[in-house]
C-alpha positions as YAML, in Angstrom:
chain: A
units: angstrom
residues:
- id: 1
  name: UNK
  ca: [-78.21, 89.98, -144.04]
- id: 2
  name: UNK
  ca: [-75.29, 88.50, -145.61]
- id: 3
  name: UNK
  ca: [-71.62, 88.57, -144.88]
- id: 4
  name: UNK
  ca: [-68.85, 88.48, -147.01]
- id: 5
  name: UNK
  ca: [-64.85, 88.41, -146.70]
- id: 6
  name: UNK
  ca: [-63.42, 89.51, -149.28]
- id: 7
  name: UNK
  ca: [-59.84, 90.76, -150.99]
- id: 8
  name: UNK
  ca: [-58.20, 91.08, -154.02]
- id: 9
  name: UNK
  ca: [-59.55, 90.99, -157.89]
- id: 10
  name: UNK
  ca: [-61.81, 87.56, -157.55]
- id: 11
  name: UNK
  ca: [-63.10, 88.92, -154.65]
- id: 12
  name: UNK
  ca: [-64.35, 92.52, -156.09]
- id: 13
  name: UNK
  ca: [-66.06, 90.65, -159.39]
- id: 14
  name: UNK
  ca: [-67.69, 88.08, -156.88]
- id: 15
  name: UNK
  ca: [-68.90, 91.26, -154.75]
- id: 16
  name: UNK
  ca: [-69.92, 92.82, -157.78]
- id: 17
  name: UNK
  ca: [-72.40, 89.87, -158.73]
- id: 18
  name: UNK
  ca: [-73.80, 89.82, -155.17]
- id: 19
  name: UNK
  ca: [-74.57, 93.65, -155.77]
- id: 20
  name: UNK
  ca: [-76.98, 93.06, -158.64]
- id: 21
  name: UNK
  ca: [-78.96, 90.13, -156.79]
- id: 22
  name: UNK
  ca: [-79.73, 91.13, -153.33]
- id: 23
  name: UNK
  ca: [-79.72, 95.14, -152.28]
- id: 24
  name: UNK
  ca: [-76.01, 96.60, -151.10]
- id: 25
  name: UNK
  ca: [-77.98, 97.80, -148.04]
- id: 26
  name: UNK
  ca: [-78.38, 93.99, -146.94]
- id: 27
  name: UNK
  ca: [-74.47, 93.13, -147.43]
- id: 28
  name: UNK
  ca: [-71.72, 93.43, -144.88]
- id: 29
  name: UNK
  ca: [-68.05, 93.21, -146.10]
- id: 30
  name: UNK
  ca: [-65.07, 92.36, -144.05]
- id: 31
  name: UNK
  ca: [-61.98, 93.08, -146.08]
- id: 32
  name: UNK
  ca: [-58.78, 92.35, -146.47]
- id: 33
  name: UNK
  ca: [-55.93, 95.17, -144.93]
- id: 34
  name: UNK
  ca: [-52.88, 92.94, -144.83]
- id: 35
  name: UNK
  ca: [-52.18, 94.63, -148.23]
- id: 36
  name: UNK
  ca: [-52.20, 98.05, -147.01]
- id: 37
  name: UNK
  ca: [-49.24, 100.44, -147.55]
- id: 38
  name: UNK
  ca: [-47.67, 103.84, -147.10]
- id: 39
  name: UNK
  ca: [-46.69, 105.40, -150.74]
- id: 40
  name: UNK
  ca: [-46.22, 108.74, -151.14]
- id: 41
  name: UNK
  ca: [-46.40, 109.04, -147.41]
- id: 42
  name: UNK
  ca: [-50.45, 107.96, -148.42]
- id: 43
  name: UNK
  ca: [-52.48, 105.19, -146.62]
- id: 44
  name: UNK
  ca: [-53.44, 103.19, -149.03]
- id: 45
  name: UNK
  ca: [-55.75, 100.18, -148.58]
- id: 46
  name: UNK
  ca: [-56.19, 98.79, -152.13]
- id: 47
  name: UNK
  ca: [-58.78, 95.93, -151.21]
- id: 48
  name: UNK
  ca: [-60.69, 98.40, -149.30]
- id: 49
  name: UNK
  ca: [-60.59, 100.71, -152.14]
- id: 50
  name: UNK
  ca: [-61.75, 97.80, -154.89]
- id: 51
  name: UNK
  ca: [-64.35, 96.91, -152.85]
- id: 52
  name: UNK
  ca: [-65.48, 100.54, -152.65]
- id: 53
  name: UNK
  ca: [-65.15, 101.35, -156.11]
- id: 54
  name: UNK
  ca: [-67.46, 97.88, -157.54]
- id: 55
  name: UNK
  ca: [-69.94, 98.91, -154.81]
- id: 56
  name: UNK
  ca: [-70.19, 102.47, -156.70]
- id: 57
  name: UNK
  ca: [-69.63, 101.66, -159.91]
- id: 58
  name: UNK
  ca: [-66.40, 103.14, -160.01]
- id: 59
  name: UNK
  ca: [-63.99, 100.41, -160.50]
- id: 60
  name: UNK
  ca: [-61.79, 100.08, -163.99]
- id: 61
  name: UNK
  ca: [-63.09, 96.49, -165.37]
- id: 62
  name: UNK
  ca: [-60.50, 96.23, -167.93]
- id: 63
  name: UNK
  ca: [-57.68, 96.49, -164.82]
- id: 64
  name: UNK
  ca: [-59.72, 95.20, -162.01]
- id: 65
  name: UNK
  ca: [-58.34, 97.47, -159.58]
- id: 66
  name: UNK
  ca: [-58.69, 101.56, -159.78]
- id: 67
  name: UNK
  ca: [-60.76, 104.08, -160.85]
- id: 68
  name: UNK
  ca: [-62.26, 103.61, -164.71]
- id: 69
  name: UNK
  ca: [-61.38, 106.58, -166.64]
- id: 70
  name: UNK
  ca: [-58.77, 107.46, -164.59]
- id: 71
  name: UNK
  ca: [-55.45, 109.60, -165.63]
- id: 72
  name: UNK
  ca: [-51.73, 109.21, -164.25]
- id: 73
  name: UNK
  ca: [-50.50, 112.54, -164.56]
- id: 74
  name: UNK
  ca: [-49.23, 112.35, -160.55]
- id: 75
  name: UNK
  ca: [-47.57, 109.07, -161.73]
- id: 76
  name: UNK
  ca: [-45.67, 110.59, -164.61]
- id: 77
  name: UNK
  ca: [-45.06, 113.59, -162.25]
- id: 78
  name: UNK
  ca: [-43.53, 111.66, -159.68]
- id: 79
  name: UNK
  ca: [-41.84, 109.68, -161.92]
- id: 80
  name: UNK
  ca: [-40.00, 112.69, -163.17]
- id: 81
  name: UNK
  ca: [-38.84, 114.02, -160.06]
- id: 82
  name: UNK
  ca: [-37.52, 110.73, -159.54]
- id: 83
  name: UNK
  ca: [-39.97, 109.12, -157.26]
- id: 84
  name: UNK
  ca: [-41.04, 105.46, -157.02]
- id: 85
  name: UNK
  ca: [-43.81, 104.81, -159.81]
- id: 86
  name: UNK
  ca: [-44.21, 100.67, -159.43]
- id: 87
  name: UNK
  ca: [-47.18, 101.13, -157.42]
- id: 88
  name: UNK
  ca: [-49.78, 102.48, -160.08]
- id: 89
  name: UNK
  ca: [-52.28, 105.41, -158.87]
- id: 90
  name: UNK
  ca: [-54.54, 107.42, -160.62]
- id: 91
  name: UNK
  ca: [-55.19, 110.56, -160.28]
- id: 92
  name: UNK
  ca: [-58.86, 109.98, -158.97]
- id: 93
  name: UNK
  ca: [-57.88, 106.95, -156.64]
- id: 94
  name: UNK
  ca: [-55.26, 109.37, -155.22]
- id: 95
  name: UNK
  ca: [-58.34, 111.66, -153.92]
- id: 96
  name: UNK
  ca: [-59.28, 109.08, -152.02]
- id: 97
  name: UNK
  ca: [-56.10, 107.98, -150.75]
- id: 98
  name: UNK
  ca: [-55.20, 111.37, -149.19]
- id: 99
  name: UNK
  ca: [-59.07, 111.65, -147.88]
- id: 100
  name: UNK
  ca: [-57.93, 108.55, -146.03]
- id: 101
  name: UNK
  ca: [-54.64, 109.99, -145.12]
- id: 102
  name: UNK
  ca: [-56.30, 113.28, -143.70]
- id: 103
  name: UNK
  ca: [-59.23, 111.20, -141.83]
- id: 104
  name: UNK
  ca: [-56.78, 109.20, -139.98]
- id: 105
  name: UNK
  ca: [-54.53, 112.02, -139.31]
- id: 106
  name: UNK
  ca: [-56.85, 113.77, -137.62]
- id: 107
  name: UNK
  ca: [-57.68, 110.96, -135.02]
- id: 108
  name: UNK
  ca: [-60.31, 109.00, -137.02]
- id: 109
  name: UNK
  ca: [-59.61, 104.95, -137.07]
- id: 110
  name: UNK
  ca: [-59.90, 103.08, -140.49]
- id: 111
  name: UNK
  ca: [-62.91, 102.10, -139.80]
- id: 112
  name: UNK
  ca: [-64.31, 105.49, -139.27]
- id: 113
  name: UNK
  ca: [-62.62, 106.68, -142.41]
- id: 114
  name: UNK
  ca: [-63.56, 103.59, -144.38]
- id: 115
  name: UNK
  ca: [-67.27, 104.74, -143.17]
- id: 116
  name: UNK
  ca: [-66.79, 108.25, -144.02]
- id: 117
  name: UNK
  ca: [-65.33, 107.73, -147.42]
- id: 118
  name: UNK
  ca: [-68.17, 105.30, -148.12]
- id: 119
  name: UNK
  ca: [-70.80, 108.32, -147.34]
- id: 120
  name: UNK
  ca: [-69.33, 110.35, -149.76]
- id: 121
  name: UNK
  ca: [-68.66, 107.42, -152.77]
- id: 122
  name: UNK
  ca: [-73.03, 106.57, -152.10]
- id: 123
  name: UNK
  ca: [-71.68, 103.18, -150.71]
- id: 124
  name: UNK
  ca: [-74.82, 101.39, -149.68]
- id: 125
  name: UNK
  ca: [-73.26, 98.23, -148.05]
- id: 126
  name: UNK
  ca: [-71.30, 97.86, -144.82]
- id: 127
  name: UNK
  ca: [-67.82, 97.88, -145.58]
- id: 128
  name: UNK
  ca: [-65.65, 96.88, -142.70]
- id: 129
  name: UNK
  ca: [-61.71, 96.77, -142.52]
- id: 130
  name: UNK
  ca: [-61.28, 92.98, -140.98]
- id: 131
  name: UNK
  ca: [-58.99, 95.34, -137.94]
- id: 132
  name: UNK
  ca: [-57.85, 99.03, -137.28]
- id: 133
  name: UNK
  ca: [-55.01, 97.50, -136.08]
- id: 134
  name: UNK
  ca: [-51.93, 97.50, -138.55]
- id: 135
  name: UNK
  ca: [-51.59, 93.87, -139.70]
- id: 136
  name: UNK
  ca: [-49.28, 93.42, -142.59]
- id: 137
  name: UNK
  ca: [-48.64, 90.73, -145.22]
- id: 138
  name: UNK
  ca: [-44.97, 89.90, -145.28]
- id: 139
  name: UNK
  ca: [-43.71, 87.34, -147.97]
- id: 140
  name: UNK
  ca: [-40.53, 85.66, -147.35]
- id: 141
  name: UNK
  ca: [-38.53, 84.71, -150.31]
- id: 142
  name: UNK
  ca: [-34.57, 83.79, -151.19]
- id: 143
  name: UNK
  ca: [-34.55, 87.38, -152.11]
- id: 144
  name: UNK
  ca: [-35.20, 88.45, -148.87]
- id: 145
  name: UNK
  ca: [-38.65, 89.35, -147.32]
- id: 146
  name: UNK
  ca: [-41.24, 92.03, -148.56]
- id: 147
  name: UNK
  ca: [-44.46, 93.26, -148.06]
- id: 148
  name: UNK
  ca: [-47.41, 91.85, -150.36]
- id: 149
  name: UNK
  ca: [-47.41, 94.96, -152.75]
- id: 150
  name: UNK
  ca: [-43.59, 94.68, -153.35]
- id: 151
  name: UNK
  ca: [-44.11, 91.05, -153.90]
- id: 152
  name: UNK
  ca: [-47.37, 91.04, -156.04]
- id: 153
  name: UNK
  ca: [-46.68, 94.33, -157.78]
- id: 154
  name: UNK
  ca: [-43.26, 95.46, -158.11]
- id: 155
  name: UNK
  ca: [-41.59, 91.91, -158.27]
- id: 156
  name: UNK
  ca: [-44.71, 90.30, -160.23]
- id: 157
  name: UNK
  ca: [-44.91, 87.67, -158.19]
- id: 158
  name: UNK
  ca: [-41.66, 86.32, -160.15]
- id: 159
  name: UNK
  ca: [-39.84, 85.15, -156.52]
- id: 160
  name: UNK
  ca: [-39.78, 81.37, -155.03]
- id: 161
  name: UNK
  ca: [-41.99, 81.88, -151.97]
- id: 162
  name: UNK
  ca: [-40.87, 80.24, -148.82]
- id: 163
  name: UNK
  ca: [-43.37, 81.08, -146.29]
- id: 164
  name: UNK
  ca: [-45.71, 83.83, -145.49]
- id: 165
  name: UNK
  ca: [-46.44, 85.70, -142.39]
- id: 166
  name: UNK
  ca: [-48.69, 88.23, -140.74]
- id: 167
  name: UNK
  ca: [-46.89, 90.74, -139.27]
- id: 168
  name: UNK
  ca: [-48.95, 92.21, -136.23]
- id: 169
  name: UNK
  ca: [-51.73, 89.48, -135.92]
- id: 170
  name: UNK
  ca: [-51.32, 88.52, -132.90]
- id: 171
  name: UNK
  ca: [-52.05, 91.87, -131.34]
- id: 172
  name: UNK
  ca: [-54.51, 92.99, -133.64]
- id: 173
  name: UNK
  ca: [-57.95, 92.99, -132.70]
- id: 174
  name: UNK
  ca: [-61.31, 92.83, -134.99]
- id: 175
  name: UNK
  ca: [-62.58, 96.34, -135.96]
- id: 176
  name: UNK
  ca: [-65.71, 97.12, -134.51]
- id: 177
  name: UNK
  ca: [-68.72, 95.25, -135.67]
- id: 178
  name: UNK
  ca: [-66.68, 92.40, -137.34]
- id: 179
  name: UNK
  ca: [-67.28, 89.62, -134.80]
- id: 180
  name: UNK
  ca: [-71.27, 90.90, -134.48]
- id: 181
  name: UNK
  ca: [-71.62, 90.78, -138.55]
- id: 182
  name: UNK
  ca: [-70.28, 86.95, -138.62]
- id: 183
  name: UNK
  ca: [-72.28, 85.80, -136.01]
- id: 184
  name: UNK
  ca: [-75.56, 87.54, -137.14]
- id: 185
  name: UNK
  ca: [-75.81, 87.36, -140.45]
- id: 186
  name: UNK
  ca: [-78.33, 84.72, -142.83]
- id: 187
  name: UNK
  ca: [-74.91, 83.58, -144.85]
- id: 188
  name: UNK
  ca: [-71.33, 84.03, -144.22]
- id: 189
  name: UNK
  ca: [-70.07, 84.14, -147.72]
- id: 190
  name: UNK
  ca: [-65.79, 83.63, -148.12]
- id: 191
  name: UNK
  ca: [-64.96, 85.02, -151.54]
- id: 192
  name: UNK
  ca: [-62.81, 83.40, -154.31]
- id: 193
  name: UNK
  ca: [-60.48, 85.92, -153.19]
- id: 194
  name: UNK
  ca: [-56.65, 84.07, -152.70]
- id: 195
  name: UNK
  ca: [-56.43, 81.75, -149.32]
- id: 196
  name: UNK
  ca: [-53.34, 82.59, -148.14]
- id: 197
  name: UNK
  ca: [-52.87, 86.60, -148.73]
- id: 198
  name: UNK
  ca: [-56.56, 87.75, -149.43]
- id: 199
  name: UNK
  ca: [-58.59, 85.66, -146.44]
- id: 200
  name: UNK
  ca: [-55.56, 84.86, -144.65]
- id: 201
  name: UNK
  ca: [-55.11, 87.73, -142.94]
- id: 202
  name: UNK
  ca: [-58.44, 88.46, -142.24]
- id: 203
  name: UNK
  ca: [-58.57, 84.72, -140.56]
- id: 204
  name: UNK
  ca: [-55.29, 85.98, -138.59]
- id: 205
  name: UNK
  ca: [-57.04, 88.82, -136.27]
- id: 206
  name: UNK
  ca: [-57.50, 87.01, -132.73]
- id: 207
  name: UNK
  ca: [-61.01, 86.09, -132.43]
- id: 208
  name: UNK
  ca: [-62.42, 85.69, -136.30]
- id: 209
  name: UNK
  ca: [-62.46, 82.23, -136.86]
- id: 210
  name: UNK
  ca: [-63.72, 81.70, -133.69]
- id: 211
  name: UNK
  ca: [-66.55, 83.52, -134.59]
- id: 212
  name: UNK
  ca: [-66.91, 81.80, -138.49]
- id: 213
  name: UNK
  ca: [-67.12, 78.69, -136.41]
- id: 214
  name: UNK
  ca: [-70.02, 79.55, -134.14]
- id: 215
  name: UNK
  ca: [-71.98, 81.48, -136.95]
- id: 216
  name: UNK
  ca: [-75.30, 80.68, -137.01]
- id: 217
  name: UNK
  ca: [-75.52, 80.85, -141.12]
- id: 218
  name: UNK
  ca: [-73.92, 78.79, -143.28]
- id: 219
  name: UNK
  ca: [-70.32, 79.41, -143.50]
- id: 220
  name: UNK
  ca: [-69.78, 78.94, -147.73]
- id: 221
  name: UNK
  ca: [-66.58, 79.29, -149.88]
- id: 222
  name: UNK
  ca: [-66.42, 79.98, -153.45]
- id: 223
  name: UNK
  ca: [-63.31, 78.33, -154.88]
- id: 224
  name: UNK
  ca: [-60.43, 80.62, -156.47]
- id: 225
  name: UNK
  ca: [-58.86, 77.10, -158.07]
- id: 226
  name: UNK
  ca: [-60.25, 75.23, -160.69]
- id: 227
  name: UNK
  ca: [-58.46, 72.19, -161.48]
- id: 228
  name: UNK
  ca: [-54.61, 72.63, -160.39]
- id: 229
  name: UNK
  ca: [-54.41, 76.27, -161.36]
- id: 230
  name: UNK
  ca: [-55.59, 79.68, -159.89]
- id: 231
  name: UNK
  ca: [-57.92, 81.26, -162.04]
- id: 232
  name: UNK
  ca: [-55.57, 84.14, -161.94]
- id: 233
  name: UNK
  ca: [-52.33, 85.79, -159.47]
- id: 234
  name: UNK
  ca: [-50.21, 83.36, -157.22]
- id: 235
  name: UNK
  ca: [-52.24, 81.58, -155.31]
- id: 236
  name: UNK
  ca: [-51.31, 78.29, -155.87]
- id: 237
  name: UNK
  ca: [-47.22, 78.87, -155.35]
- id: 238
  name: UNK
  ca: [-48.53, 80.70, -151.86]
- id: 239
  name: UNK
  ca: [-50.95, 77.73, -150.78]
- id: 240
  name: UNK
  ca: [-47.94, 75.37, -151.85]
- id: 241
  name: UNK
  ca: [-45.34, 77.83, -149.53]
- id: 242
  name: UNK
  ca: [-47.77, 77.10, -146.36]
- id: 243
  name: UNK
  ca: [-48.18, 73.51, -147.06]
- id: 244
  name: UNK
  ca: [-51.40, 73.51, -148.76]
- id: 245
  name: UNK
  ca: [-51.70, 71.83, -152.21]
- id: 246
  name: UNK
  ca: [-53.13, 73.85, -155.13]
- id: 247
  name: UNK
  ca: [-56.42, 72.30, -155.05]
- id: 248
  name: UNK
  ca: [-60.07, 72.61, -154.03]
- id: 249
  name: UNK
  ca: [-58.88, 69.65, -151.14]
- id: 250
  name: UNK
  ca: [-56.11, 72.39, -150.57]
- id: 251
  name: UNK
  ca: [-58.67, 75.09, -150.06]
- id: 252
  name: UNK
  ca: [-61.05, 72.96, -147.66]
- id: 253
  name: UNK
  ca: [-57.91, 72.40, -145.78]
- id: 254
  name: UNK
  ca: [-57.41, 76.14, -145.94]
- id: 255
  name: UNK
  ca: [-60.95, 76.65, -144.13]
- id: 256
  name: UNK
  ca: [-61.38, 73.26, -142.67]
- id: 257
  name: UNK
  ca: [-62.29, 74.38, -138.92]
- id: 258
  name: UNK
  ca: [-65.42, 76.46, -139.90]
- id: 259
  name: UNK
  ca: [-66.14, 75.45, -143.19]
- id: 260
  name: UNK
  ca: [-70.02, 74.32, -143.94]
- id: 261
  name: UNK
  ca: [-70.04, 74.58, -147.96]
- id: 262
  name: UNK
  ca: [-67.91, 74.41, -150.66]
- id: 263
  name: UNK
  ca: [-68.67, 76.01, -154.10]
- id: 264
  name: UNK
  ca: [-66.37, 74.78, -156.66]
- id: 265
  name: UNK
  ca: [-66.28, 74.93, -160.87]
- id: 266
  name: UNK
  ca: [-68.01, 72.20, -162.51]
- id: 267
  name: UNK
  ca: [-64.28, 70.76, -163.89]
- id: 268
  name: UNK
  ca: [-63.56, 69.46, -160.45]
- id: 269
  name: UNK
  ca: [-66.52, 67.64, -159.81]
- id: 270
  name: UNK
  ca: [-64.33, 64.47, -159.72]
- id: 271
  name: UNK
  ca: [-62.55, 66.05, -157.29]
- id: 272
  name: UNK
  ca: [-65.75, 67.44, -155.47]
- id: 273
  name: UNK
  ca: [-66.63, 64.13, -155.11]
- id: 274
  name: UNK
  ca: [-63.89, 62.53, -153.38]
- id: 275
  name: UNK
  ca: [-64.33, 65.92, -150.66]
- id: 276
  name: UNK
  ca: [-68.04, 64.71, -149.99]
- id: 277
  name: UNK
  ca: [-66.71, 61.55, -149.33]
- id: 278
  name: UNK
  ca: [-64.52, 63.10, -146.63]
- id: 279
  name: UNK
  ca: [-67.84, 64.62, -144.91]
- id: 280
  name: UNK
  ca: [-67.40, 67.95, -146.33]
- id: 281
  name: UNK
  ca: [-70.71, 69.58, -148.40]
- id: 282
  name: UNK
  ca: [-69.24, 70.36, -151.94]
- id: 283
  name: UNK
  ca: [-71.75, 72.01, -154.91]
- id: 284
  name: UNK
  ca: [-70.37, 72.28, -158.25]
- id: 285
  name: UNK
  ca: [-71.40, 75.68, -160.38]
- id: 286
  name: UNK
  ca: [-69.49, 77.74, -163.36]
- id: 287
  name: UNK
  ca: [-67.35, 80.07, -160.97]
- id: 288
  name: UNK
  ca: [-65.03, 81.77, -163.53]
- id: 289
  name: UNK
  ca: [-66.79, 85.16, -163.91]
- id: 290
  name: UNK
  ca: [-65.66, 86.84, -167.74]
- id: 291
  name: UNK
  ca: [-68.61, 89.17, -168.01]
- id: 292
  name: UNK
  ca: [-70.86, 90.95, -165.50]
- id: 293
  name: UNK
  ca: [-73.85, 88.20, -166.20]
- id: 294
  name: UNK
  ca: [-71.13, 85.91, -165.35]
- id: 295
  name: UNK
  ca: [-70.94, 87.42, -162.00]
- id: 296
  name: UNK
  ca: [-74.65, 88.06, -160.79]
- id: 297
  name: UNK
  ca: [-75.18, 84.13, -162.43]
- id: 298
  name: UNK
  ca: [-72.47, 82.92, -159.47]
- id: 299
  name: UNK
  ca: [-73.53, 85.50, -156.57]
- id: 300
  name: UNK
  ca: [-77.13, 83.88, -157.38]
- id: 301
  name: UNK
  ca: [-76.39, 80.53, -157.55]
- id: 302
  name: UNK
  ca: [-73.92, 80.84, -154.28]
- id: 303
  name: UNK
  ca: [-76.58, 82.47, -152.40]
- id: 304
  name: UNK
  ca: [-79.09, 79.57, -153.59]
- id: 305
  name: UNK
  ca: [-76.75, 77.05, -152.35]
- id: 306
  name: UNK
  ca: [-76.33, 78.42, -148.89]
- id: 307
  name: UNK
  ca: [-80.02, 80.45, -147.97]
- id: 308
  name: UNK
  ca: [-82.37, 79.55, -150.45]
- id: 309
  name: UNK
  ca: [-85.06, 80.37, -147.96]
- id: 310
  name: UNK
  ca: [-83.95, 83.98, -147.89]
- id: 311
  name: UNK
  ca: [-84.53, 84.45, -151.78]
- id: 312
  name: UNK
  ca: [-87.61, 82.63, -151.55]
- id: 313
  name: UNK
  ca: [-88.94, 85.18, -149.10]
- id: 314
  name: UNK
  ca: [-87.28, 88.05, -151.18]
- id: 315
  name: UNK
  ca: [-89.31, 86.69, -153.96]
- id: 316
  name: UNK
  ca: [-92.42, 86.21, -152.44]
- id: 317
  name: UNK
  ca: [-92.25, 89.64, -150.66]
- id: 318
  name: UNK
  ca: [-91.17, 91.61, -154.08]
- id: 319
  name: UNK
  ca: [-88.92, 93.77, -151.53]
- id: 320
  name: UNK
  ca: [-86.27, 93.75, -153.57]
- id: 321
  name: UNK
  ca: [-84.92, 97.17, -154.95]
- id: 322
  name: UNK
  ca: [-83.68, 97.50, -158.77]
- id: 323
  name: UNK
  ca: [-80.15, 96.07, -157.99]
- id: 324
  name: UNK
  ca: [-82.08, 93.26, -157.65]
- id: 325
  name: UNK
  ca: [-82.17, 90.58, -160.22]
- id: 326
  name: UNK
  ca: [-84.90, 87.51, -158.81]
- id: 327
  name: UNK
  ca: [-85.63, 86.59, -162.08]
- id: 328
  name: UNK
  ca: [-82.41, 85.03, -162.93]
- id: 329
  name: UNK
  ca: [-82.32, 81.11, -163.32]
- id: 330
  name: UNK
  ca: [-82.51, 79.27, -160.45]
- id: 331
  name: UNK
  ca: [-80.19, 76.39, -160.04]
- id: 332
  name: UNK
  ca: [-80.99, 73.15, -158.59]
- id: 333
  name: UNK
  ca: [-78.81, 72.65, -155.27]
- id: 334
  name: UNK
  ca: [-79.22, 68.52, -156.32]
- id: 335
  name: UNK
  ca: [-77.85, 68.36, -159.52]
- id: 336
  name: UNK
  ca: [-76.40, 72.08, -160.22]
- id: 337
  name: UNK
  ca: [-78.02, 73.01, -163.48]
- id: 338
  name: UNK
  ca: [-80.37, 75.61, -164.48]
...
């Protein structure tokens, strides 16, 4: 079994890749919530809903977020009766967002809705919120301080950033089966999802990286920076905010307390190099994912880096189901080529 934590866009192509090497069934996600939001007087949880959507083949892959196919006649309805619109829904995604809104009306915790809705979607894999508790991402700017969404979406990330915070952390507590899926599973897989306001709050909730540093599997991150840049969204001006440089150095430091493997691209090899000096296990691979080969390429070669002795088996066995894709190139873990 393998776990991942996961949020935001890198994190739902890197998922997506994973889906089409091993079978969903054997993959337990803990995702990001400090995004989550009220619009519309809806719960909305858009990593949750990403995450969902790549696992069913629903999610738009010219966007990277929503439902492919999907109309905005609510949004251009709302808009005309004078309603916020900054926050883009389709009409589909809103199906699910007032699902959600019903389920947890009635008494049901986001977990048990996040379950429920899975059912329905054919979700094979686990999907976990990282708590039920409300834990929110708050980014403080000269501006004034707003929530992720406002930041991200409706202020496109234009602000200077001067810290970041998780509102409700403290008290929050894992959601159920969390803690049990880190400590169990074969690999615990950290997506190239942003540091600070994709993993970050999942690394917030009381009692997680505790558990990432007693895992029994290798604890392995996949590198959202290549060279001095993001590969995409403002990750680098929020590592820089907490003190972090905009580096793969700055995302070991990110991750430095459980950390067993880092997976970075092959143009900071220099750079991987002076981290195995350090003590740290580096492997260099291509990690920017531009087509869905690119992504089930990575997932492999990730996954071949940190339990090669699990596809071995899967190989030998011929369990796997036709997500699988075993006869992809393997890479050598020495010298990282084909």
């Amino acid at each position: 079994m393998i776990c991942v934590l996961s949020g935001g866009t890198g994190g739902a192509k890197f998922v997506d890749g994973l889906r089409q090497v091993i079978p969903s069934d054997q993959i337990t996600l803990i995702v990001n919530t400090g995004d989550d939001l009220l619009w519309w007087g809806l719960y909305v949880s858009p990593d949750i809903d990403s995450i969902m959507y790549v696992l069913c083949g629903l999610l738009s892959r010219e966007r990277g977020w929503g439902v492919k196919g999907d109309t905005f006649l609510c949004l251009q309805a709302m808009g005309q009766l004078g309603e916020p619109i900054w926050f883009h829904t389709g009409d589909r995604d809103l199906a699910v967002h007032i699902l959600r809104s019903r389920l947890l009306a009635e008494g049901k915790t986001l977990s048990q809705a996040t379950a429920a809705i899975c059912a329905k979607l054919g979700v094979k894999a686990r999907v976990l919120p990282m708590s039920d508790s409300r834990v929110e991402t708050r980014v403080d700017t000269p501006s004034g301080e707003f929530s992720f969404e406002e930041y991200f979406v409706q202020r496109w990330y234009q602000d200077p950033v001067n810290s970041v915070r998780f509102a409700g952390a403290s008290d929050a507590e894992p959601a159920p089966g969390v803690i049990e899926a880190i400590l169990s599973a074969d690999a615990v897989l950290i997506a190239p999802s942003n540091p600070i306001t994709s993993l970050g709050p999942i690394l917030s909730v009381p009692g997680v990286r505790e558990a990432l540093r007693g895992a029994r599997g290798t604890v392995a991150a996949v590198s959202p920076i290549v060279g001095n840049a993001p590969v995409a969204g403002p990750a680098g001006i929020l590592m820089t905010a907490q003190g972090l440089p905009c580096s793969i150095a700055g995302v070991a430091k990110a991750y430095e307390d459980f950390l067993d493997l880092l997976i970075c691209d092959t143009r900071d090899a220099r750079a991987a190099e002076a981290l195995r000096r350090s003590g740290l296990r580096v492997q260099c691979a291509q990690t920017i994912m531009r087509s869905t080969e690119d992504r089930a390429v990575l997932a492999r070669t990730v996954l071949s880096f940190a339990c090669s002795n699990l596809l071995r088996d899967e190989q030998t066995s011929g369990t796997g189901t036709e997500e699988s894709t075993f006869n992809q190139p393997k890479v050598d873990a020495a010298t990282d080529q084909p």
